[in-house]
C-alpha positions in Angstrom: 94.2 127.5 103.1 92.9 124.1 103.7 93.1 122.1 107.1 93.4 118.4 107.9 92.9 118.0 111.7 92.3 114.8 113.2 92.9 111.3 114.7 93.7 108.0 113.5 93.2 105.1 115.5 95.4 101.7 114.9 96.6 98.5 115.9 100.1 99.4 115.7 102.6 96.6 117.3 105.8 97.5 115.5 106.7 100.7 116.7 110.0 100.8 114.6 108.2 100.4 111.7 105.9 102.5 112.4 108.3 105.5 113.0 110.1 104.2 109.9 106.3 104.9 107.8 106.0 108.0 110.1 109.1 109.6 108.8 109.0 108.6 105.7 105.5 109.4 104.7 106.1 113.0 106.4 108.9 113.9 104.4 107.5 112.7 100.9 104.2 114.5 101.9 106.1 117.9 102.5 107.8 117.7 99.4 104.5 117.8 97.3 103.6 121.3 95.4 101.5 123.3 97.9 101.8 121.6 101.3 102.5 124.0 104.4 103.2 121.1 106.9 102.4 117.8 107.8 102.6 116.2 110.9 101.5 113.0 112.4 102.4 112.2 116.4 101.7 109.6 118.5 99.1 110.4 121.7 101.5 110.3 124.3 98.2 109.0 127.0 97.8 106.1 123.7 100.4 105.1 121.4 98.1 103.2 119.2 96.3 106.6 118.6 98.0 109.4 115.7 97.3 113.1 115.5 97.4 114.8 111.8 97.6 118.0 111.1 98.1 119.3 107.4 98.0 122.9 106.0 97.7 122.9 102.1 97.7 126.0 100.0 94.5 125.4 98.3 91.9 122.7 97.5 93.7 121.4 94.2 97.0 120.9 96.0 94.9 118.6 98.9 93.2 116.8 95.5 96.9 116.4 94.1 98.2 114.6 97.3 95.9 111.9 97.1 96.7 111.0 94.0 100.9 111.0 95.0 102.5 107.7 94.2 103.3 107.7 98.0 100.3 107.5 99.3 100.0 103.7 98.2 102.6 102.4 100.8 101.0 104.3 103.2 97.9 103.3 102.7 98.8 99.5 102.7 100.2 100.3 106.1 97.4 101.8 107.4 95.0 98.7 106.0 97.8 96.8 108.1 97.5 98.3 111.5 93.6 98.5 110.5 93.6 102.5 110.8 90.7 104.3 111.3 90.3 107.8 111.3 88.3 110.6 112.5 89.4 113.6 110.3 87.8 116.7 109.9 89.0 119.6 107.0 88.2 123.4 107.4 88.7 125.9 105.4 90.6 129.2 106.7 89.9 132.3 105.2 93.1 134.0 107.1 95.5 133.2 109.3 97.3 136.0 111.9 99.7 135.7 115.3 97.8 135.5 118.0 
């Protein structure tokens, strides 16, 4: 399994729109062939700030996403608020309850 973890830092004025891209960027993303989740939230301390987290099945399916016809609005949007992000990926060998 592969991990997405980090944040993304904006100049986000409209927050109905950006709920709007939220929502529907979260939904198209879970739909794609091997994606576990895929959340963003808003730092409730900074609302300019998002938290992702993605799980993907395996490294192909993470190469796959990129290349998603989706992922052009959202990345005009994110060139709009003038995004940048701190993301890390990790690699889980397994996974168990704690």
């Amino acid at each position: 399994m592969i991990i997405i973890a980090g944040q993304i830092k904006t100049k986000i004025t409209d927050w109905v729109e950006a709920q709007q891209q939220i929502d529907t960027i979260v939904a198209a993303v879970e739909a794609e062939d091997g994606c576990i989740s895929y959340r963003l939230y808003t730092d409730p301390k900074d609302r300019t700030t998002l938290f992702i987290f993605e799980e993907w099945e395996t490294p192909a399916a993470l190469a796959s996403h990129g290349q998603q016809p989706h992922m052009g609005p959202l990345r005009a949007w994110l060139k709009k608020v003038e995004a940048q992000s701190a993301l890390d990926r990790y690699v889980v060998e397994s996974k168990g309850k704690l």
